[in-house]
C-alpha positions, 0 to 999 in steps of 0.5 A: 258311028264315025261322029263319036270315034270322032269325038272320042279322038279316033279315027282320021286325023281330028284326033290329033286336032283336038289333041293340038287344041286341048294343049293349046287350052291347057298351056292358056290355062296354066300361064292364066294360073301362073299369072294369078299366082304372080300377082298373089306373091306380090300382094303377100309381100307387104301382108308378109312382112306386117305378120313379121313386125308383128311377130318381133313386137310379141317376142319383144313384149313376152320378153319384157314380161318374164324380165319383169316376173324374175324381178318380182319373183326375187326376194325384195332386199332390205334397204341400207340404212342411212348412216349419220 
């Protein structure tokens, strides 16, 4: 019965031992965590801005569209006539 308590965390001081280890485990694992989440914020940097050079390409291409569609939705006028 003692090995169960044990290992549930009762009983004698291995409670506080495997306490001590998980929190160890625990801490390992979240700098591993935090390292891997480093290494993605810099690798999206460059992603990041291709998306933005891209965007700003679209914008300007749907931008020219509409000007050219005001243009051919303007009645056409007639031209001068040349004078002699």
């Amino acid at each position: 019965m003692e090995v169960v308590e044990e290992a549930a965390g009762g009983g004698g001081g291995g409670g506080a031992l495997l306490e001590r280890e998980r929190a160890e485990v625990v801490a390992e694992m979240a700098a591993e965590l935090a390292e891997a989440c480093r290494r993605l914020e810099e690798g999206l940097g460059p992603l990041e801005s291709q998306v933005r050079e891209v965007f700003h390409r679209v914008a300007g291409s749907r931008a020219e569209v509409l000007r050219c569609l005001e243009q051919g939705a303007r009645p056409a006028t007639a031209p001068n006539p040349l004078v002699w």
